[in-house]
C-alpha positions in Angstrom: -8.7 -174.5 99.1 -11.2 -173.2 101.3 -12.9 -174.9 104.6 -15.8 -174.6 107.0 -13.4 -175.0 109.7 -9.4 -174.8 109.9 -7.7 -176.6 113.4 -4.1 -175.0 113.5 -2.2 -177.4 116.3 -1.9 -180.9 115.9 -1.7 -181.7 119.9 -4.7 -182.9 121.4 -6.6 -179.7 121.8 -6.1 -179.2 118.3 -7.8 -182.7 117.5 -10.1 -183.4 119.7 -11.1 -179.8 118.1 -10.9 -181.4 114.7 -13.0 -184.5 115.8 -15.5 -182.2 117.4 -15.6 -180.1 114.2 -16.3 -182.3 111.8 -19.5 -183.7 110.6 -20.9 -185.4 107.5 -21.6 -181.9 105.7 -19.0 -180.0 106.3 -15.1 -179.9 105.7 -12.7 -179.6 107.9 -8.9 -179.3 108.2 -6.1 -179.1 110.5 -3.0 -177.2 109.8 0.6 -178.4 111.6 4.0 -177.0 111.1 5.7 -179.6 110.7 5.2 -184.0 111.5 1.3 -184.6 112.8 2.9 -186.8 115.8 4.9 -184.2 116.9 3.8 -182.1 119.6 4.2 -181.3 123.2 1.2 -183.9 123.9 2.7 -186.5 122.5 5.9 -185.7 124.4 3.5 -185.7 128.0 4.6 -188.9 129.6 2.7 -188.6 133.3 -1.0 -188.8 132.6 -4.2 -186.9 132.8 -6.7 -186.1 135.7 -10.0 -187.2 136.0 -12.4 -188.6 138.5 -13.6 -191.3 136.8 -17.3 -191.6 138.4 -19.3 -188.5 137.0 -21.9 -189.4 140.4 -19.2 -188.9 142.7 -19.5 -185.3 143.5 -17.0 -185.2 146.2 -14.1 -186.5 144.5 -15.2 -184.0 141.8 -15.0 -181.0 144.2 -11.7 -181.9 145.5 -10.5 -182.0 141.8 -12.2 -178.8 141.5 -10.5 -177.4 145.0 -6.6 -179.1 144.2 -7.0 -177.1 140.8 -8.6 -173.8 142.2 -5.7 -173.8 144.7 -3.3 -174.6 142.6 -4.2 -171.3 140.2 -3.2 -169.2 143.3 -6.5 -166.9 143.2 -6.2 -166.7 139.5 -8.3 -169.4 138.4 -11.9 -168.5 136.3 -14.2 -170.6 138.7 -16.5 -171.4 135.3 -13.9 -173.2 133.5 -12.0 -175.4 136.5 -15.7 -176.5 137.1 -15.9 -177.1 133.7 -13.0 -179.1 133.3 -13.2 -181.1 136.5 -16.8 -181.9 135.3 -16.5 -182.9 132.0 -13.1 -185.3 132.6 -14.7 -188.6 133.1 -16.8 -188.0 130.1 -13.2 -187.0 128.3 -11.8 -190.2 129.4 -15.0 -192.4 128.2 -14.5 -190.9 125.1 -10.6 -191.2 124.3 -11.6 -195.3 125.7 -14.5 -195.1 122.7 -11.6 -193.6 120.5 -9.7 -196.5 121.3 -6.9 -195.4 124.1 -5.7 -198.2 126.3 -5.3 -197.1 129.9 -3.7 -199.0 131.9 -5.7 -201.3 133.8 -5.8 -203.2 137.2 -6.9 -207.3 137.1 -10.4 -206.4 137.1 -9.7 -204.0 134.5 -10.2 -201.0 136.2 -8.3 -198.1 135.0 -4.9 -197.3 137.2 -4.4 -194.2 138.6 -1.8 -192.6 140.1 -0.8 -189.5 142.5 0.7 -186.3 141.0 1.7 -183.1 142.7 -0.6 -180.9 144.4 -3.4 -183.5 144.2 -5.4 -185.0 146.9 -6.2 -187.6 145.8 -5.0 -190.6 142.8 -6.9 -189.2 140.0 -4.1 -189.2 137.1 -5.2 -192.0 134.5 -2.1 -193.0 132.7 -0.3 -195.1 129.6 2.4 -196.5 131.5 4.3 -193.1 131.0 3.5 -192.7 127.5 0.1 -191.3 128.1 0.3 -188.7 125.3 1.8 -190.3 122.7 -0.6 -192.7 123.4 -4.0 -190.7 123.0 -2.3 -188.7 119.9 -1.6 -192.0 118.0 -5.0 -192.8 118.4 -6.7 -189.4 117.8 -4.9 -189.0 114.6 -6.1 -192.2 113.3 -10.1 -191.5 114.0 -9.5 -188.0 112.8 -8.5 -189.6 109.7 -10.7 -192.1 109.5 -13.8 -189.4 109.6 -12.5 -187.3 106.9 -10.6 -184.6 108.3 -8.2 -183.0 106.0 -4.3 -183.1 107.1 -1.9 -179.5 105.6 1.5 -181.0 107.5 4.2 -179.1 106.8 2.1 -175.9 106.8 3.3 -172.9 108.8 0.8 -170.4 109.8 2.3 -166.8 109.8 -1.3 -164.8 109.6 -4.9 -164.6 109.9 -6.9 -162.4 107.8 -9.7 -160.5 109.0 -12.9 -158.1 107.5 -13.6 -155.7 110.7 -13.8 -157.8 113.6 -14.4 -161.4 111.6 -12.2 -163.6 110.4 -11.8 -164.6 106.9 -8.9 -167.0 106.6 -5.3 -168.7 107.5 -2.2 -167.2 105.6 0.0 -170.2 105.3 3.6 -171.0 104.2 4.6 -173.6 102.6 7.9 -176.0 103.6 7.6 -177.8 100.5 8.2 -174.7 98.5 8.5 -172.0 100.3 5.0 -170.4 98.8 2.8 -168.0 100.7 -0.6 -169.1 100.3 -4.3 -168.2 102.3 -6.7 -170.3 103.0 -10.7 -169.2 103.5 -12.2 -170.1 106.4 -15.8 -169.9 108.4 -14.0 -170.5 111.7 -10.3 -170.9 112.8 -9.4 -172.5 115.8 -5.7 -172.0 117.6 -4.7 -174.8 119.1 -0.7 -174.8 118.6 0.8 -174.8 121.9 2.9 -172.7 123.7 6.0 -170.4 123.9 8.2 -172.6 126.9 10.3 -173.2 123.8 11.9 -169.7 123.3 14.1 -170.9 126.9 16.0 -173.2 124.4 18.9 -174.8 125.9 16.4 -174.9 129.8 13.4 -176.2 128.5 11.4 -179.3 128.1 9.8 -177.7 124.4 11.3 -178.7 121.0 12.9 -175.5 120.1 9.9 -174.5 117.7 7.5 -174.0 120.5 8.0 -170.2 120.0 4.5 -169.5 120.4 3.6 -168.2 116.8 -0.3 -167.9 117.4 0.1 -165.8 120.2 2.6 -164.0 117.7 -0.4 -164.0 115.0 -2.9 -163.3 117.7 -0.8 -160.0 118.7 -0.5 -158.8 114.8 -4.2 -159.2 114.3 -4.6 -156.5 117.8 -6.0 -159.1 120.2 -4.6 -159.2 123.5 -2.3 -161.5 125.6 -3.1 -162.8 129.2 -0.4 -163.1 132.2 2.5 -164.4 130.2 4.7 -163.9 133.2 3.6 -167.1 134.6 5.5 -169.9 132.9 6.2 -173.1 134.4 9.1 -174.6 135.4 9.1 -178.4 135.7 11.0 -179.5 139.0 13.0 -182.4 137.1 14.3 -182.7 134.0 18.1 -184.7 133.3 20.6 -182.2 134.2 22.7 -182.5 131.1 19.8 -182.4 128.2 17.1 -180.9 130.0 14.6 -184.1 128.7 11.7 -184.1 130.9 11.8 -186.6 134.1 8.2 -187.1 134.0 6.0 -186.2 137.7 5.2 -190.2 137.0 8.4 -190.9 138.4 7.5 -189.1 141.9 4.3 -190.2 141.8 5.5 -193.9 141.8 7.6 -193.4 144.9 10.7 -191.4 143.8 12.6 -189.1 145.8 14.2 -185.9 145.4 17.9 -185.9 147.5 21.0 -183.4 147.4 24.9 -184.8 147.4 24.4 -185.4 150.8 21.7 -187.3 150.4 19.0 -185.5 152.2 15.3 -185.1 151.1 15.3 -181.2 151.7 11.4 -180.9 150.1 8.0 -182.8 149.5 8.0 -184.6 146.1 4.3 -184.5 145.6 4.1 -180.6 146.6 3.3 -178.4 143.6 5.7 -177.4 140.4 5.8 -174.3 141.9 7.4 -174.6 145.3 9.6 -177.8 144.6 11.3 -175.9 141.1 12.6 -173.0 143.4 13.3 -175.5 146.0 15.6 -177.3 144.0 16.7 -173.9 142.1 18.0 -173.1 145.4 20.2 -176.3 146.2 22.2 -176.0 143.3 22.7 -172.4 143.5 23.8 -173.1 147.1 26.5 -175.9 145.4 24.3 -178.8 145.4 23.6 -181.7 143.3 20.3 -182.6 143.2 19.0 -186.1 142.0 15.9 -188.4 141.6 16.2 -191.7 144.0 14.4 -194.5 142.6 16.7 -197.3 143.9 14.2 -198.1 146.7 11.2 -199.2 143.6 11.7 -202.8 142.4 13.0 -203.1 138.9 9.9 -204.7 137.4 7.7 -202.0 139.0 10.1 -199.2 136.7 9.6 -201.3 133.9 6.4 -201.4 133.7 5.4 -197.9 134.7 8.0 -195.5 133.8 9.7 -197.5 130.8 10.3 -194.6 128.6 12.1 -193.1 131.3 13.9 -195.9 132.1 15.3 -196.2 128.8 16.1 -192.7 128.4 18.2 -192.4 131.4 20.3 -195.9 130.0 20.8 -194.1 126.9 21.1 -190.1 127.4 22.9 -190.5 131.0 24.2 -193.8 131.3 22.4 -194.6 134.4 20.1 -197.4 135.7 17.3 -196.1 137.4 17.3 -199.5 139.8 20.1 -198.9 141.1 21.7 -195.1 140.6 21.1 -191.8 141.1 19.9 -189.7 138.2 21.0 -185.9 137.8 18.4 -183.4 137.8 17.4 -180.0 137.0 14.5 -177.2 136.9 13.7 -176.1 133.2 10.9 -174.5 131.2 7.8 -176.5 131.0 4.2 -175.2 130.7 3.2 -171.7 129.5 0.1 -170.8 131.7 -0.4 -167.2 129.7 -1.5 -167.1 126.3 -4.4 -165.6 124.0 -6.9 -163.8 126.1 -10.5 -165.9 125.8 -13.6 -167.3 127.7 -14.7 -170.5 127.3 -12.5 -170.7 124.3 -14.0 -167.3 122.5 -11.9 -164.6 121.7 -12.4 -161.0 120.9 -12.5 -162.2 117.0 -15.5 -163.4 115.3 -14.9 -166.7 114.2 -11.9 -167.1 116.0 -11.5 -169.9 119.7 -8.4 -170.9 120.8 -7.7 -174.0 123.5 -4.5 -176.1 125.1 -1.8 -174.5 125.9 -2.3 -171.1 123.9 -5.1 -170.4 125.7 -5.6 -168.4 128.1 -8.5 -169.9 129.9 -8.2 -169.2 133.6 -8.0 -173.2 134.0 -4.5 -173.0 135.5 -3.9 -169.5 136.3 -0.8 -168.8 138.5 0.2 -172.5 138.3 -0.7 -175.4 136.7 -1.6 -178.6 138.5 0.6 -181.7 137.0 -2.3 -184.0 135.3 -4.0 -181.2 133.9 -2.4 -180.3 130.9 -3.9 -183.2 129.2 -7.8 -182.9 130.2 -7.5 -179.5 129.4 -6.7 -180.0 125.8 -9.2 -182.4 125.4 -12.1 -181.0 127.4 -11.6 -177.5 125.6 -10.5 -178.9 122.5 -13.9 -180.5 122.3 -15.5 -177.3 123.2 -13.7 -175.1 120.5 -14.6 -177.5 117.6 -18.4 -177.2 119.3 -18.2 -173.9 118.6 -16.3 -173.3 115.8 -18.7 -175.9 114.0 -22.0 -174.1 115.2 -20.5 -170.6 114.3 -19.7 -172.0 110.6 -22.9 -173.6 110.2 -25.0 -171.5 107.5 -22.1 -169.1 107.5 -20.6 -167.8 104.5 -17.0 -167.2 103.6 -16.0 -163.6 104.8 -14.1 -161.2 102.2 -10.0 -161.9 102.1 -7.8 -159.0 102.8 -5.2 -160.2 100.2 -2.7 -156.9 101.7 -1.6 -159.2 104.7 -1.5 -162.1 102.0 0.7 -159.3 99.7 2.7 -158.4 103.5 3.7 -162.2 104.2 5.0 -162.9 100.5 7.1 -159.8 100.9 7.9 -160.9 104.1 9.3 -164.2 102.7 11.1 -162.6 99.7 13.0 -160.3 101.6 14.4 -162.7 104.4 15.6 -164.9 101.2 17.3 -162.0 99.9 20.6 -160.8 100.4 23.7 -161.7 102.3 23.4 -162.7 106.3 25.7 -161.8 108.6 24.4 -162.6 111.3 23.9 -166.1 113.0 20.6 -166.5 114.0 21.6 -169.9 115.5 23.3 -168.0 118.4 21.1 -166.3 118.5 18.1 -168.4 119.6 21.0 -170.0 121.7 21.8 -166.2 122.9 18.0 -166.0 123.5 17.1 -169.0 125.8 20.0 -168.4 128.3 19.1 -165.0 128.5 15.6 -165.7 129.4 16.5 -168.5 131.7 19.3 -166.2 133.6 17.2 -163.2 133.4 13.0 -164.1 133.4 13.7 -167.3 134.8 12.4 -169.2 138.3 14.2 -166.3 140.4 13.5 -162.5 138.8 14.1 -158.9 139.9 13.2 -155.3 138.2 17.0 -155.4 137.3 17.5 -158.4 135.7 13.9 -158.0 133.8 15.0 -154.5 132.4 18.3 -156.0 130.9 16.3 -158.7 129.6 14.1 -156.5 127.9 16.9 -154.0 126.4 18.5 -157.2 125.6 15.6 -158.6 123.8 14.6 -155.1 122.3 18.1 -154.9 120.3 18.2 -158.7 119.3 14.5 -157.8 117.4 15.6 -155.0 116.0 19.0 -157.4 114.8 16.5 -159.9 113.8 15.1 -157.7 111.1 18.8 -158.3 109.0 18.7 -162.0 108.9 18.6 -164.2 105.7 18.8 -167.6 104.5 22.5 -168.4 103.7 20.7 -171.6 102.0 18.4 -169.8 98.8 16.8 -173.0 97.9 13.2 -172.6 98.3 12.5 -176.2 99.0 11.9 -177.1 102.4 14.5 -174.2 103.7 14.8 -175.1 107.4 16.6 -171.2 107.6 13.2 -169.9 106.4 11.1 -171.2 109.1 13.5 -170.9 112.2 14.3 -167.2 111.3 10.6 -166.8 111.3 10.0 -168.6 114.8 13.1 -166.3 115.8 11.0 -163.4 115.2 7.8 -164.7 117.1 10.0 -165.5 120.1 11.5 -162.4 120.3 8.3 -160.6 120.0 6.8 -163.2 122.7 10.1 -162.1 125.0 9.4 -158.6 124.9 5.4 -159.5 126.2 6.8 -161.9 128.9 8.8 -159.3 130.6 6.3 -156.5 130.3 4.2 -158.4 132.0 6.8 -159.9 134.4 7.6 -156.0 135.4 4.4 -155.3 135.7 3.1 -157.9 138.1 4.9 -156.6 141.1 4.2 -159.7 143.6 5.2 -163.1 143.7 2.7 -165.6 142.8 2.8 -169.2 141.3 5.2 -169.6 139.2 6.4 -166.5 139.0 8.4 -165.2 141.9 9.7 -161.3 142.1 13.2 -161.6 144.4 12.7 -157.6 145.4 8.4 -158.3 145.8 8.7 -161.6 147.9 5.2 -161.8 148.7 1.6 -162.1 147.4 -0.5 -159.0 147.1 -3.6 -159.2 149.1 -5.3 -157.3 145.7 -3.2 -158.9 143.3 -5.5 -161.3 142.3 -5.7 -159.9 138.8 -4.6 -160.8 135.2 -2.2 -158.7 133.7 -3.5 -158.2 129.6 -0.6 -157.1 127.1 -1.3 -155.9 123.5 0.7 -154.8 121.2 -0.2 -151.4 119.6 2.2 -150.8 117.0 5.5 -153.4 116.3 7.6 -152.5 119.4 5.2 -150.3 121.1 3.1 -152.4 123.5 0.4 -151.2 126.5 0.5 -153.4 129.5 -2.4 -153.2 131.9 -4.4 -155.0 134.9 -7.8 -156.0 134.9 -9.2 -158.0 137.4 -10.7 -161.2 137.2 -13.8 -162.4 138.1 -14.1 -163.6 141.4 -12.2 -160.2 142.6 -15.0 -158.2 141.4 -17.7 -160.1 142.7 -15.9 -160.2 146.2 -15.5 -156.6 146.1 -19.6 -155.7 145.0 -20.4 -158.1 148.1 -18.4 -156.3 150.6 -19.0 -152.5 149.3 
């Protein structure tokens, strides 16, 4: 089956890209590995940003300024402005869609204060907002005709010169290799805070596999060092104590009950903050005994429930064990305005690397930024399609991937690739984690280096080509372990601290090192790792030479 448009990602960039790429003449489908509500936006509890009047220009510019600041000299001045600018038309829209903010009596939509904001701009669903918004997205997306492949794993894209042609697709159902023409792709499946499994906030399958694809195909990869570590999530499983909780009042305190740090400061600064009282033999805890019950009930219910049932503990009147863990990628596929170096090809959310968040993203803004540049990438894709035809398949990567698939079902395994990917996230959490040195990086990387090579002898202990749950995580396996090798590199090579990433032996921020750090990978194993400076730095230096 062939489509004007294919949407891989089944978040909210990947739908609102859908929505946006879809009209009455054209076809368009979106591809997700696995169950359409599950995604990292529907696990996004606290809300998204916006100023809600489009007149007010000064509310704008602080959203504008909070998220510039935020990016730590990184951001791409275009696309903040763009985002900031477009978010009460986003929000008008998900309303038209049919999402229920909540409201006040008037009903005026709430919102609330999140970190590293100056303002109460987060709209929210009590803290449910994304599961919210995908819910409803799916079901318009449905309703104008777009065409669901669930359980469709995307291992390639095929390309004529520097065009795309097409999706290379396996199948869970059967374990068949298939491709899929296409006019225009869009990438829109998330990011790679998964491969931490074990200190992350990401289902384990957030191994970033189109940043994986994007790196086969020869495009390049944009400051991966910077991933995010969320300040609080429960200290025993690591599920995500949403910023909503400090937004409604809660504090942070250590086992002797101090507040050592501000709760509405920036991911950033509160994740080593905490980091460091519980390497220095310190609980650390979220306080919410001073809210009324009602007032948790109502706005943080999901979290309420989920600390009764995973921990045991009521919020009203008990302290709740926290910890820092893997949360937000901020690098990803190297793109402006959601066009990459491939014809044919945008990418938005979270594999994206868009220069809306640069060094650190602002909490709220995950959210608008899937849906404001999801939007824009269906735009384009759709306009790019338009009296386009199909371009030529290359049916050798087709050819590549089926072999690929064969071999990984023959033979015997000896190997157990499930301690591995264990082996993997503690690694990266030890080693490329909220505290880093050149040391630690290089055994990372040596680390990582052999497990890839190790990688290449697994197979599926299961042969059964129906819906072989070995299959796919060996191939995730490999992405993240490709993925880990680009983090580091880039990690080594960013010799400063900055955002979230935060060099023990280069404490400080470079007055020049305000510039992205691009990886690529030039043969498997064999990557070049450079700096090129972003925008703003080169104007600045034009103006004062």
């Amino acid at each position: 089956m062939s489509y004007d448009v294919i949407v891989i990602g089944s978040g909210i960039a990947g739908l609102m890209a859908a929505i946006e790429a879809k009209s009455e003449s054209n076809s368009v489908a979106l591809m997700c590995k696995g169950n359409i509500f599950k995604s990292n936006s529907a696990l996004a509890c606290g809300g998204i940003n916006a100023v809600l009047d489009s007149a007010d220009k000064t509310l704008i510019k602080q959203h504008i300024s909070d998220t510039s600041k935020s990016a730590k000299e990184l951001g791409d001045a275009k696309a903040i402005a763009y985002l900031c600018e477009q978010a009460p038309y986003t929000i008008e829209k998900l309303q038209g869609y049919g999402v229920l903010f909540d409201t006040d009596e008037k009903g005026e939509i709430l919102q609330r204060s999140f970190g590293g904001g100056s303002d109460n701009r987060t709209c929210f669903v009590g803290d449910s907002t994304g599961a919210a918004i995908i819910q409803v997205l799916i079901k318009h997306a449905k309703l104008i005709g777009i065409e669901f492949l669930v359980n469709h794993y995307a291992m390639d894209i095929t390309t004529i010169e520097e065009y795309i042609s097409g999706v290379v697709a396996l199948k869970r159902a059967d374990s068949v290799v298939s491709v899929y023409p296409a006019k225009s792709v869009v990438f829109a499946g998330g990011g790679y805070a998964g491969i931490y499994r074990g200190f992350s906030t990401n289902a384990q399958d957030c191994t970033g596999d189109m940043l994986s694809i994007a790196l086969r195909a020869g495009l390049s990869l944009r400051d991966m060092e910077f991933v995010q570590f969320h300040p609080t999530g429960f200290a025993k499983t690591g599920y995500l104590v949403s910023e909503a909780a400090r937004g409604e009042g809660g504090y942070l305190i250590n086992s002797k009950g101090e507040r050592f740090v501000n709760e509405l400061g920036t991911r950033d600064v509160l994740a080593r903050a905490i980091f460091e009282q519980i390497q220095a033999g310190q609980k650390v805890f979220i306080d919410m005994r001073h809210i009324p019950k009602e007032r948790l009930l109502s706005r943080v219910p999901s979290l309420y429930k989920s600390a009764y049932n995973q921990a045991g503990i009521d919020l009203s009147c008990e302290l709740l064990e926290i910890k820092p863990v893997a949360h937000y990628s901020m690098g990803g596929i190297e793109s402006t305005m959601c066009a990459t170096a491939m014809k044919g090809l945008f990418v938005c959310g979270e594999c994206a690397a868009l220069g809306v968040h640069g060094a650190n993203r602002l909490g709220g803004n995950s959210l608008l930024e899937g849906a404001v540049f999801g939007a824009l990438a269906g735009q384009k894709a759709k306009e790019y399609a338009h009296n386009r035809d199909f371009s030529p398949i290359n049916y050798q990567v087709v050819l590549k991937n089926m072999g690929l698939v064969e071999r990984i079902f023959e033979g015997d395994c000896t190997k157990n690739f499930n301690a591995m990917r264990i082996s993997v996230g503690k690694i990266m959490f030890d080693k490329v984690g909220i505290f880093r040195n050149e040391l630690r990086l290089q055994e990372a990387f040596d680390y990582m280096k052999y497990l890839r090579l190790e990688s290449n002898t697994l197979h599926c202990i299961d042969k059964s080509k129906n819906n072989n749950v070995e299959l796919i995580s060996i191939l995730e396996l490999r992405n993240a372990l490709e993925l880990s090798e680009a983090i580091i590199l880039s990690s080594l090579h960013r010799k400063e601290s900055r955002g979230a990433h935060f060099r023990e032996d280069f404490a400080f921020t470079c007055k020049e090192g305000n510039r992205h750090v691009l990886v690529r990978e030039l043969q498997k194993g064999f990557f070049s790792v450079w700096y090129e400076e972003n925008l703003f730095a080169q104007w600045l230096k034009k103006l004062l030479t």
